[in-house]
Structures are given as C-alpha cells and as structure tokens.
C-alpha positions as CSV (number, residue, x, y, z in Angstrom):
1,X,0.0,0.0,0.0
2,X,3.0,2.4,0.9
3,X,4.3,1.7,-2.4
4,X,1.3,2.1,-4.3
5,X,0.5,5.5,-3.0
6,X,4.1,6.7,-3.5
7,X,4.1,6.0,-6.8
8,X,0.1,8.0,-7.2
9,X,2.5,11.0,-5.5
10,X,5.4,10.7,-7.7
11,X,2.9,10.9,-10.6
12,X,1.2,13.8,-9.3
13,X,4.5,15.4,-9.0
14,X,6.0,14.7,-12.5
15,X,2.0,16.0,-13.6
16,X,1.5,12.5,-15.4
17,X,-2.1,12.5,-13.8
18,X,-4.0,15.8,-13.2
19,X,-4.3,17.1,-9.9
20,X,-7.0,19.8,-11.0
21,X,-10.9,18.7,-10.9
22,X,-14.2,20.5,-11.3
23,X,-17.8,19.5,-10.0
24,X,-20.8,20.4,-11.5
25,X,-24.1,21.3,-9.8
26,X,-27.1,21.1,-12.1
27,X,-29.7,22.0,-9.2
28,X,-32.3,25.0,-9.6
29,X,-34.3,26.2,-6.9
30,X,-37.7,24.9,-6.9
31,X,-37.4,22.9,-10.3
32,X,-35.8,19.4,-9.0
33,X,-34.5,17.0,-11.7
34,X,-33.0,13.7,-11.6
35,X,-29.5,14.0,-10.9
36,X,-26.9,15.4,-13.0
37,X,-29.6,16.6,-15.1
38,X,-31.5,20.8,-16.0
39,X,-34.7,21.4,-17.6
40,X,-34.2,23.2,-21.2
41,X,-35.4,26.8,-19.8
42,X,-33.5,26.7,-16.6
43,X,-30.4,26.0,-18.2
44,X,-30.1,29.5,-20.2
45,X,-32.2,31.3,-16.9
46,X,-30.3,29.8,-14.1
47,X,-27.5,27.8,-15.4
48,X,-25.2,24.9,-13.6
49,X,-22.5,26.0,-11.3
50,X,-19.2,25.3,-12.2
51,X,-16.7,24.5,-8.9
52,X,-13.1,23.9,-9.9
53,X,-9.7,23.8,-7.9
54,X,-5.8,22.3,-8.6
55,X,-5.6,25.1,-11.6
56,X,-3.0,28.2,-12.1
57,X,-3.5,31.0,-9.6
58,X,-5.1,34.1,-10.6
59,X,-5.1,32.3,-13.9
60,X,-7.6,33.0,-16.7
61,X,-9.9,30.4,-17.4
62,X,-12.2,28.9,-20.4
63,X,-15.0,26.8,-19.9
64,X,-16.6,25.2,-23.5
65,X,-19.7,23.1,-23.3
66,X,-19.9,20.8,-26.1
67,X,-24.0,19.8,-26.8
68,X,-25.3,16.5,-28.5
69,X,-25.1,17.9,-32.0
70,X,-21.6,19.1,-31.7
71,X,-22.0,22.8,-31.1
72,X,-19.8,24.9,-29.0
73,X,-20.1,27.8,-26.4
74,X,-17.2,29.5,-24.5
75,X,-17.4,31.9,-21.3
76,X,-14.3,32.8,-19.6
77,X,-13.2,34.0,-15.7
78,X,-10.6,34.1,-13.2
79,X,-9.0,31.4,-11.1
80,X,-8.6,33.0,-7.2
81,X,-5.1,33.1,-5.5
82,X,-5.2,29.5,-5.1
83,X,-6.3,28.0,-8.5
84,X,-9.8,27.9,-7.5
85,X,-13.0,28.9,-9.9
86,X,-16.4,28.7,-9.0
87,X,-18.6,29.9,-12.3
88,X,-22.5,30.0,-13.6
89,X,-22.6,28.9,-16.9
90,X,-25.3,28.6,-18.7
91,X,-26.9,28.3,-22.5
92,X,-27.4,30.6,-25.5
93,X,-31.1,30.8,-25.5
94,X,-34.0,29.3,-23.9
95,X,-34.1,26.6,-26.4
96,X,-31.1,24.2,-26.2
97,X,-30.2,20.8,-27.6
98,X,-31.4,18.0,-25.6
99,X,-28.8,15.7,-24.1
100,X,-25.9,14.8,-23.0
101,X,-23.6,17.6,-22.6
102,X,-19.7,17.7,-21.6
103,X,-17.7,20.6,-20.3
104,X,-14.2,21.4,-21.2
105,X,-12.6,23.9,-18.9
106,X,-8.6,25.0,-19.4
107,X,-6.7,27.4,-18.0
108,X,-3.8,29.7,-19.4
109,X,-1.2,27.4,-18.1
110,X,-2.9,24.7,-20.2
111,X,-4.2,22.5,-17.2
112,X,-7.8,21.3,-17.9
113,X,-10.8,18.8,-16.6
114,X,-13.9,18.1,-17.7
115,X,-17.4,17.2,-16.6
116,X,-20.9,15.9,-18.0
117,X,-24.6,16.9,-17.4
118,X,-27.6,16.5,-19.3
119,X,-30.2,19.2,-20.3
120,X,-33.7,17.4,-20.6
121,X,-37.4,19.2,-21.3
122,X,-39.6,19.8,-18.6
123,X,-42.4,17.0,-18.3
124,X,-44.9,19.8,-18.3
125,X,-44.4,20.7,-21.8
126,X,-46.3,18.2,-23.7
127,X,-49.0,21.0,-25.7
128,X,-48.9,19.9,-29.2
129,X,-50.4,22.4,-32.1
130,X,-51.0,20.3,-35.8
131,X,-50.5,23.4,-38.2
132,X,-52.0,22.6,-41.2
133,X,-50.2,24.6,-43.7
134,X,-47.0,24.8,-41.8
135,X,-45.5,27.0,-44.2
136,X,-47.2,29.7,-46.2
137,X,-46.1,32.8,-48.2
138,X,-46.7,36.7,-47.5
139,X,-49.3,36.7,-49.5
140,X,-51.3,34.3,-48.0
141,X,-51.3,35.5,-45.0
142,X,-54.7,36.6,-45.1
143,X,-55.8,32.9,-45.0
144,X,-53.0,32.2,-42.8
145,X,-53.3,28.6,-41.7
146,X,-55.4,26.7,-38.7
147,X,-54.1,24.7,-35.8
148,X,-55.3,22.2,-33.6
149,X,-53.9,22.5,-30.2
150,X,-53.9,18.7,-28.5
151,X,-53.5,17.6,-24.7
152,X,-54.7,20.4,-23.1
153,X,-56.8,19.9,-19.7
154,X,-59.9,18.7,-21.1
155,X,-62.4,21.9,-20.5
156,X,-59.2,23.5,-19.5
157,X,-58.4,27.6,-20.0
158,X,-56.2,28.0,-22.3
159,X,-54.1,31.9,-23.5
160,X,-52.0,31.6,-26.4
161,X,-49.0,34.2,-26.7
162,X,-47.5,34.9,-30.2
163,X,-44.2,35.8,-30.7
164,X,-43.1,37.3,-34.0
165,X,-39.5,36.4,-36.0
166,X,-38.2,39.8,-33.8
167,X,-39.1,38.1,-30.6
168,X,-42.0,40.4,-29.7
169,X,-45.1,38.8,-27.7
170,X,-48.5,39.0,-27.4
171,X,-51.0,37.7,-26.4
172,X,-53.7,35.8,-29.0
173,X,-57.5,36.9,-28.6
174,X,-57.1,38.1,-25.6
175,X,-60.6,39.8,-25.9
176,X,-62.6,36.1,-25.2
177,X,-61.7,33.5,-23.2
178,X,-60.0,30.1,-24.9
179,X,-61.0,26.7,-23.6
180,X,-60.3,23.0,-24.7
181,X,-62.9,20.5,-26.0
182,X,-64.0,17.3,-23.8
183,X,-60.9,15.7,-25.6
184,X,-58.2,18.4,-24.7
185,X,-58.2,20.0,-27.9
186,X,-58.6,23.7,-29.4
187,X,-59.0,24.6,-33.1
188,X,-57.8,28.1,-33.9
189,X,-56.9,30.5,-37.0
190,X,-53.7,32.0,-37.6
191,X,-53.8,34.7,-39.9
192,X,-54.1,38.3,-40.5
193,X,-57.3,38.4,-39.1
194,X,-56.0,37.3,-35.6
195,X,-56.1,39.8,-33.0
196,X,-53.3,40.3,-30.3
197,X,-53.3,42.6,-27.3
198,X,-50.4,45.0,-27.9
199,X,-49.7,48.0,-26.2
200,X,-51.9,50.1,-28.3
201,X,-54.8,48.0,-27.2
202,X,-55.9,44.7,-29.7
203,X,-54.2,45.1,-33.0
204,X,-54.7,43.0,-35.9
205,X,-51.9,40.1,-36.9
206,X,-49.0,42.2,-39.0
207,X,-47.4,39.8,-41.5
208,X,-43.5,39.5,-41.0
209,X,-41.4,36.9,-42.9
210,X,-39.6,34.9,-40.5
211,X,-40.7,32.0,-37.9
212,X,-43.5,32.6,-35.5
213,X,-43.8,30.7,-32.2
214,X,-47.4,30.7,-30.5
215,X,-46.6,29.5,-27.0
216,X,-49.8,27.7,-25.1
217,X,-50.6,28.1,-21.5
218,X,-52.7,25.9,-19.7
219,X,-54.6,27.8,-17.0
220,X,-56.5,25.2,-15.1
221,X,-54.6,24.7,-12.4
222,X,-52.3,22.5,-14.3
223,X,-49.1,24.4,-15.6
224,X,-49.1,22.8,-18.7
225,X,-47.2,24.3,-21.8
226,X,-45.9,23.5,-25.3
227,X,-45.4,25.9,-28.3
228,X,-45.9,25.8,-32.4
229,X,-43.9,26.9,-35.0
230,X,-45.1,28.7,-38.6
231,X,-42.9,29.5,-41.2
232,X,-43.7,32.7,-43.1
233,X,-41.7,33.1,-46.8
234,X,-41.1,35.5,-48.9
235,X,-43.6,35.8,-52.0
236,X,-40.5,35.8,-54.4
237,X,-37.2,35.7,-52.9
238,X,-34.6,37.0,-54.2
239,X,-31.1,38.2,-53.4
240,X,-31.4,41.5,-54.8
241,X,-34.3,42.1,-52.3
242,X,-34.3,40.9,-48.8
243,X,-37.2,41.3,-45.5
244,X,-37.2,44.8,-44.0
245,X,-36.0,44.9,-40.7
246,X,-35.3,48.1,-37.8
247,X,-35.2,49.2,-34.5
248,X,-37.7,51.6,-32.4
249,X,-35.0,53.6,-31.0
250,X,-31.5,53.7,-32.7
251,X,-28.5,51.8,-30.6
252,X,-26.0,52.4,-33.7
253,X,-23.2,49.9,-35.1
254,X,-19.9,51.6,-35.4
255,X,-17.3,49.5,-36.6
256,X,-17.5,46.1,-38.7
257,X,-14.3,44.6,-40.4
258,X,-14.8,40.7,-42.1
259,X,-12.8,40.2,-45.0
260,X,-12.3,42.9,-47.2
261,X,-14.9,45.1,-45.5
262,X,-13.4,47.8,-43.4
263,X,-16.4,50.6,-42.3
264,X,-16.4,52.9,-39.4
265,X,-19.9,54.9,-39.2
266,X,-21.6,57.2,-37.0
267,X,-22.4,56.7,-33.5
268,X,-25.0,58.6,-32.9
269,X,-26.8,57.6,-36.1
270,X,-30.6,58.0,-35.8
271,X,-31.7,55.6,-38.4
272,X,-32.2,52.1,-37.2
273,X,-31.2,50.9,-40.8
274,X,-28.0,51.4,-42.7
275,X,-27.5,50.3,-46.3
276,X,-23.4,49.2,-46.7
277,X,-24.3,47.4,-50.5
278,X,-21.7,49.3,-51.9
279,X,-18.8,47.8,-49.3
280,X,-18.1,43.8,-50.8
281,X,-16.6,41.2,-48.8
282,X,-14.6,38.8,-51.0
283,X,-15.0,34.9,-49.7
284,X,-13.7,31.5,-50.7
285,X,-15.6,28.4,-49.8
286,X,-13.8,26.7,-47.3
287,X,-11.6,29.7,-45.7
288,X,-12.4,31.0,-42.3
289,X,-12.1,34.9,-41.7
290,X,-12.6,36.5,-38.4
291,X,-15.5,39.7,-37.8
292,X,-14.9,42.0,-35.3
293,X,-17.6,44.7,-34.5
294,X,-18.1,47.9,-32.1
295,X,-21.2,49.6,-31.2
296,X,-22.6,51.8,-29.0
297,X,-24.8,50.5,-25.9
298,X,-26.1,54.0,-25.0
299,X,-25.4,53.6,-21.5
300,X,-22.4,52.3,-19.2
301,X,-24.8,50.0,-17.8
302,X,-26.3,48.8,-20.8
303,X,-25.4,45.0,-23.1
304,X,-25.8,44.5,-27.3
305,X,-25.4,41.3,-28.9
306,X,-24.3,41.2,-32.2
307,X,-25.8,38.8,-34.8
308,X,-24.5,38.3,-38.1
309,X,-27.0,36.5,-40.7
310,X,-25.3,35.3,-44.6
311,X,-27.7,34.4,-46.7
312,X,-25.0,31.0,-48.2
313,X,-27.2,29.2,-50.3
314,X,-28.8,32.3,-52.0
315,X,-32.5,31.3,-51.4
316,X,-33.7,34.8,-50.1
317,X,-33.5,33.9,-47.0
318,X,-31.4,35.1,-43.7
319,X,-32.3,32.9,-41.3
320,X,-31.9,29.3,-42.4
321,X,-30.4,27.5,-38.9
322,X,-27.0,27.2,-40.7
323,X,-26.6,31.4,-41.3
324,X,-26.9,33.0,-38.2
325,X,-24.1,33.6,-35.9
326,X,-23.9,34.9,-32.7
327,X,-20.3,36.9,-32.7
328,X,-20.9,38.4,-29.0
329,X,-21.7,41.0,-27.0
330,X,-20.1,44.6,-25.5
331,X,-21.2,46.3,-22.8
332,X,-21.2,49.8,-21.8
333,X,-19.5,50.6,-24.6
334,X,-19.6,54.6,-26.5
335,X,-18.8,52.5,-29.5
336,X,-15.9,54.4,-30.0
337,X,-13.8,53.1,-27.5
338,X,-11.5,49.6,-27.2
339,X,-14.8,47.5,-26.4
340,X,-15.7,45.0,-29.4
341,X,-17.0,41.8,-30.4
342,X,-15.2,39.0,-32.8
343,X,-15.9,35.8,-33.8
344,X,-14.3,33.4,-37.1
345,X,-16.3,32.8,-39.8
346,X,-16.1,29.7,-41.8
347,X,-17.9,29.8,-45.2
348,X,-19.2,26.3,-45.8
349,X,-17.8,24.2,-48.7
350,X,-21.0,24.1,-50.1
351,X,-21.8,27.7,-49.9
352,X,-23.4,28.9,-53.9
353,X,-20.7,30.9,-55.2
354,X,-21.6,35.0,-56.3
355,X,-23.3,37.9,-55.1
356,X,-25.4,37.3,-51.8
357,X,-26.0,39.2,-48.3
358,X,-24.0,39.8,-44.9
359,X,-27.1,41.0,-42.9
360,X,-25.8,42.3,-39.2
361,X,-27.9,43.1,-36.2
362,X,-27.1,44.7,-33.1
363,X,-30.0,44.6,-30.3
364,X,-30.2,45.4,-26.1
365,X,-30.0,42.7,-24.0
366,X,-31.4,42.5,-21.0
367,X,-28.2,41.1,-19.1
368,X,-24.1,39.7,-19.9
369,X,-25.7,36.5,-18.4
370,X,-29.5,35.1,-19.7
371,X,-28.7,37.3,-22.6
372,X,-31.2,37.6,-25.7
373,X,-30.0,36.9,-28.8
374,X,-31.9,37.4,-32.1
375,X,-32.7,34.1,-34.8
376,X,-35.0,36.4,-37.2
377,X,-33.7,39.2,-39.4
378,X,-36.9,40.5,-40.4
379,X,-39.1,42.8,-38.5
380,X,-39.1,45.8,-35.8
381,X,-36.8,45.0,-32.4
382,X,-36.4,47.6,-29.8
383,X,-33.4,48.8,-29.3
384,X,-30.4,48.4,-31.4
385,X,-29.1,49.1,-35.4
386,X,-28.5,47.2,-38.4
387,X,-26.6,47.5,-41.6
388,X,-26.2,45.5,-44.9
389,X,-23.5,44.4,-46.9
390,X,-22.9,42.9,-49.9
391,X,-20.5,39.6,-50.3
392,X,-19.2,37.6,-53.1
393,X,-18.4,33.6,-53.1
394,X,-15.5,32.6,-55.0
395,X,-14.5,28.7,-55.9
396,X,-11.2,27.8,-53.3
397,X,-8.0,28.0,-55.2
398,X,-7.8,24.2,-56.4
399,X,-4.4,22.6,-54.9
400,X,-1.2,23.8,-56.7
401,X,-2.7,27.3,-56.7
402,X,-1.4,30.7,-55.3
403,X,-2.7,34.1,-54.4
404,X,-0.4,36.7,-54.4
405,X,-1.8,37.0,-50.8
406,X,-1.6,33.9,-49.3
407,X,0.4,33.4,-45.9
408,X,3.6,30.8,-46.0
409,X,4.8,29.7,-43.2
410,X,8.2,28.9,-42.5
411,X,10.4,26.7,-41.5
412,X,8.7,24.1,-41.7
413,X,9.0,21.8,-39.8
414,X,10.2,24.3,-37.2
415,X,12.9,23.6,-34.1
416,X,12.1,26.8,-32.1
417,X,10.3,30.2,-34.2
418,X,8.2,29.6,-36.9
419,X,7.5,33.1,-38.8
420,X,4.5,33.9,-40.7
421,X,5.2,36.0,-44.1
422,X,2.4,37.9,-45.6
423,X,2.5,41.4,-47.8
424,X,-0.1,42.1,-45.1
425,X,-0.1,42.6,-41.1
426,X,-0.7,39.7,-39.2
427,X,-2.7,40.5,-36.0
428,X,-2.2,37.5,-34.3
429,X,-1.0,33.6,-34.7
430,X,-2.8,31.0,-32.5
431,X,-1.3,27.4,-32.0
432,X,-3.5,24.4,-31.5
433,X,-2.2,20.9,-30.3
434,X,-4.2,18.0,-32.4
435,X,-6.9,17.8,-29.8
436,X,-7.8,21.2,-30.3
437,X,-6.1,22.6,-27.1
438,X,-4.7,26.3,-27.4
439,X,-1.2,26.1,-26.6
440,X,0.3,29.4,-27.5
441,X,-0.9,32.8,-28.9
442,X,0.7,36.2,-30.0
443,X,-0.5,39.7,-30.8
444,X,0.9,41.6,-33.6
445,X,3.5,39.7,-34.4
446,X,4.8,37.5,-37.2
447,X,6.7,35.4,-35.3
448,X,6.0,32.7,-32.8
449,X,8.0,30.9,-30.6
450,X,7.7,27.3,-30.1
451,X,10.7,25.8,-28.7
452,X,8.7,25.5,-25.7
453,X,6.3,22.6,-27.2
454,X,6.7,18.9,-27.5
455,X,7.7,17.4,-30.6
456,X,4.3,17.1,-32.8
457,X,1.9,17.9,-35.3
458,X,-0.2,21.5,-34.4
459,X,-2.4,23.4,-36.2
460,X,-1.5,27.2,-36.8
461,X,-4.1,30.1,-37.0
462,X,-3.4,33.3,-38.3
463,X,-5.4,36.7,-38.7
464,X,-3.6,38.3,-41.5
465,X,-6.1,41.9,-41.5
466,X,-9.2,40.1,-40.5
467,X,-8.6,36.9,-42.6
468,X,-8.2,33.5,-41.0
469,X,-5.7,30.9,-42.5
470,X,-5.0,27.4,-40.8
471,X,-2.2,25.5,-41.5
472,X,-1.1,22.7,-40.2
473,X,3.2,22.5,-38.8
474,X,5.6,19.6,-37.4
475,X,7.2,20.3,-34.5
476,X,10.9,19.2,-34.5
C-alpha cells in the first residue's frame, strides 16, 4: 500500500495524472431533476455552477460546453489566489439541444478537466399544435393557416402568446376567453385576421417573414405548456431584395471589419437601418475569416449582442439554422472606445458561389448572463441598429494554386520560431495541439515561438487583417 500510493505521489509530482478537478451542480431552486440533469429553460435562466480547484493561480480560465449535436459555447473567468474557480454557466437561448452535454474547462497554463450533465425538457411541456399549412407565403397571410392544439386539460383555459421572428409577444385573442374540447383540444386560426393585445390595445396580426412561435398556457390549475412553430416566406425571394427589418430607437453599429470590408460609421446615427451594399466582402468556400464589430450600448450599464446572418445558399432567405451567428456582445460601450466583439467565420464548402447578403444586427440585451439573442432578421426590435453588406463567393483556389496574398509559413517543420510571411499585417497567430487545445498565442506579431512545445503535429491560426488561414506545422 506504501508503495502504491508513493508512486500516485510521484505521478502527481512529474504532472502524469491531473491534480485539478471540477464539479458540477445542475440544481435549480424549486425545479428538481434527476440527478446530473436541467430542464431546457433553466439552463439559459439559471444555469449549472461550475466549482473547480488544482488550476494556475489568478489564472484566466475557459470553460466550452460541447452539446449533442456538436456545437460549442465559450465563457471565460478568473481562477482566485489559489487555482480555485467557482462559475455560472449557462446556454445561449431558452431553447437548447437536448442531451448529453460535456464541459471542457482550461486554463492559461494549459491544465484542464472536464465534466458531463444533461439538459432534458420539462415534463410539463407536452402542448402539441398540428398546423395545417406549416409553411405559407406573405401573400397568404390573409388565410394564414389553422391549428389544432392537442392535450390540453380537457375543459381547461387556455391563453396563447404569439411571438413574431423579432421576438415580440403577445397575447392571442385576448378579448374572449380560450377553452379545450371534452378531448383536450382547441382549433384556432392564424392569420391576419388574428387579433393580439399589444400595447396600443388589440391590434390586428402584421405579416412579417420569418418564424412565428405561439406558445400555449394551460390555466387550469395544471401548468401545462408547449409551443408551435409557422414558417412565413417571402412571395418571391430574391437576393437583390431581402425582408425589411429596424429598431424603435437607434443603438447604432460603429465599426465592422470581415474580410475585405473595413467601415467605421456614426455613433449617434438616428436611423435604425444602414445600407453598406456598396462595401463587398470577398469569400472563398472553405476559408475561415474573423468579424470583429463595435457599437454603441447607450449607456455604461447597458449590453448589445451582435448577430451576423449570410444568406450561403442564395435562397432569399437570412435565417436558415446554418446562417446565423452569434459573434458576441459589449457592454457599456460609446462605441468608439476599445470595447468589441469578434468571432471566425467559416464559409461552408457548399456555400453557392456570387453575389449574396451579410445582414448584421445589433440589439439590447437585457443582461451579460441570460442574454437575448436574435434568430429572425426581419421585422421591428427595440433597441439596437442594423446595416447590410454585400458579399461575393469565389470557388477555393484548387491545390497547386497561389494568391499573391496567401500566408507561408516557414520553417517548416520548425525547431524553435516559426514566422508567418504575408504582404499584409498579421494581427495575431494561435497554435493548437491536435486535440484542439490552445497552446500558445501572440498579438501583432509575425513570429512565434515554439521551442517550448513537444515534438508534434499542431495546427496554426493566423489573422492576416481580418482573414483566417489554418495551417497545419511539425514540430521538431
């Protein structure tokens, strides 16, 4: 036994096994699960708590959750004096993947750990709505389409709230009461006859293009809920012509750089809507290039989220689940400032190639934690800006090609500094180990040192003036 644990304290020592752990606590006041386990809601309005220790003092540290369909979200802090971290994290939006979940969290030193837990939906949302059409265009919104809401409390109340693809709410015929059949069902209209209580009093239904969710509400004592969606189209989409979309009070964009685009504009704009058409980004399929944006929050205390929508498959459309991206969020910002928000871009391999749309939205959110982030690009939201710009999709340069450019990197394989040579700046060069770990970063600089690293294969980032290129270098 004396032996055994020797050797477990001579591993610790040499840092063959990992003396730094988290624990995660999925529990929400007055919403128990099974263990281990959130409900879908609570997850983006409470969040788990994140309790780590054995990590680099006063250290700053990333924690990525990895969801069932592969997707990624980051959220830094700070290790205390002692290595220790206690963090809420928490999802995107209200509506997460379902499932099994694991939680990468590394520190600048590069020690890490990782946990599991398990987002599931709340047993009280079983409301079902048949739509019957799903889908209809602008024009036929007049007709709209009916639904059948199913397993409601038989004889039950029932209010209906409509949310519009800006994320407004109201609520559905709020001017007569709603109740379910003696089988638990409702049949309703959807269409531009509906009325909805507004602030202006009952309004009839405006037609937006986007997704519409009506939410259900059982109010028999029961606490059931569910929720519908309804696709809206365009009558005849087109790239030339895209959805209108503003803001009630003007929260302006200042600063947007993503490939070849480069605009500063007024902050203190007072139109919600800025046309950029004549600014093009130039793409290739397959390359990543990094956004960065700055706007102004109008207030010290106040949070924007960005949201950039690309319309890749040049159907009319900005909203298709593959074209929005959430780039981030500044806060208290005067837009002119240091304060911005980045994010890489990857244009998909199967993107169409020529002219299409770079739609970008900035909005107020009501917190840095359960934040709001838009998934429509069409309609009226509160507070915020957004501007337009045009981009063009270009074949990737087949193998054997050059551009005049394109970043080399060299020597390769590399002992000790590996230098990146570009006729432009290079803003920064990231290193990756092969199981995506970052292991080393610079700023403005075209040279990194890695004499530091084991010998290897890693994978090489660079922002060459807002363009990402990844290459991959040996490691002598």
């Amino acid at each position: 036994m004396k032996l055994k644990n020797a050797f477990f304290a001579s591993l610790l020592l040499s840092g063959m096994l990992s003396a730094q752990t988290i624990s995660i606590n999925t529990e929400v006041p007055g919403y128990p699960t099974a263990a281990n386990s959130i409900y879908e809601y609570w997850y983006w309005a409470y969040g788990i708590q994140v309790t780590g220790s054995g990590f680099a003092a006063n250290s700053a540290i990333k924690f990525t959750s990895v969801d069932p369909q592969g997707g990624l979200r980051s959220l830094s802090s700070t290790t205390d004096a002692s290595g220790n971290v206690t963090f809420q994290f928490n999802g995107w939006t209200n509506t997460s993947p379902l499932g099994y979940y694991t939680l990468n969290v590394e520190d600048a030193s590069g020690k890490t750990a990782s946990g599991n837990y398990t987002v599931i939906k709340d047993p009280k949302h079983v409301i079902t709505g048949e739509v019957a059409p799903a889908e209809f265009k602008m024009g036929d919104f007049v007709s709209g389409t009916k639904i059948k809401v199913k397993n409601l409390v038989p004889y039950g109340q029932v209010k209906i709230n409509v949310g519009d693809p800006a994320s407004n709410g109201w609520e559905l015929n709020k001017d007569e009461e709603m109740y379910a059949d003696e089988n638990g069902e409702l049949s309703i209209d959807f269409n531009s006859n509906s009325r909805l209580f507004a602030p202006a009093g009952m309004v009839p239904l405006q037609p937006v293009e986007g997704n519409w969710i009506l939410s259900y509400n059982d109010w028999s004592g029961e606490g059931l809920k569910g929720s519908t969606k309804i696709r809206v189209l365009p009558n005849n989409p087109s790239t030339s012509s895209y959805c209108s979309v503003s803001a009630t009070v003007s929260e302006p964009i200042t600063s947007v750089t993503f490939a070849d685009i480069s605009n500063v504009s007024d902050p203190n704009a007072s139109s919600s809507y800025e046309n950029f058409l004549s600014k093009v980004g130039n793409l290739e399929r397959g390359k990543e290039y990094k956004i960065t944006v700055k706007g102004n929050t109008a207030g010290s205390w106040k949070v924007s989220t960005f949201t950039a929508f690309i319309d890749w498959n040049q159907n009319g459309t900005l909203d298709n689940a593959n074209e929005i991206y959430r780039i981030g969020f500044v806060k208290g910002s005067t837009g002119m400032d240091d304060v911005s928000a980045e994010l890489t871009i990857k244009v998909p391999e199967d993107a169409v190639v020529g002219n299409t749309r770079l739609r970008l939205l900035k909005v107020n959110s009501p917190s840095t934690f359960a934040m709001f982030w838009p998934t429509g690009a069409c309609g009226n939201y509160n507070n915020g800006q957004v501007e337009d710009y045009a981009l063009k999709v270009t074949e990737a340069l087949a193998t054997g090609e050059t551009s005049f450019n394109k970043v080399q990197l060299y020597p390769n394989p590399v002992k000790d500094v590996l230098t990146v040579s570009s006729n432009k700046k290079v803003n920064s060069i990231s290193v990756y180990n092969t199981a995506g770990q970052l292991v080393k970063t610079v700023q403005n600089a075209n040279t990194v040192n890695m004499n530091n690293l084991s010998a290897g294969v890693y994978v090489v980032k660079t922002d060459v003036e807002g363009k990402t290129e990844t290459s991959k270098v040996i490691k002598k």
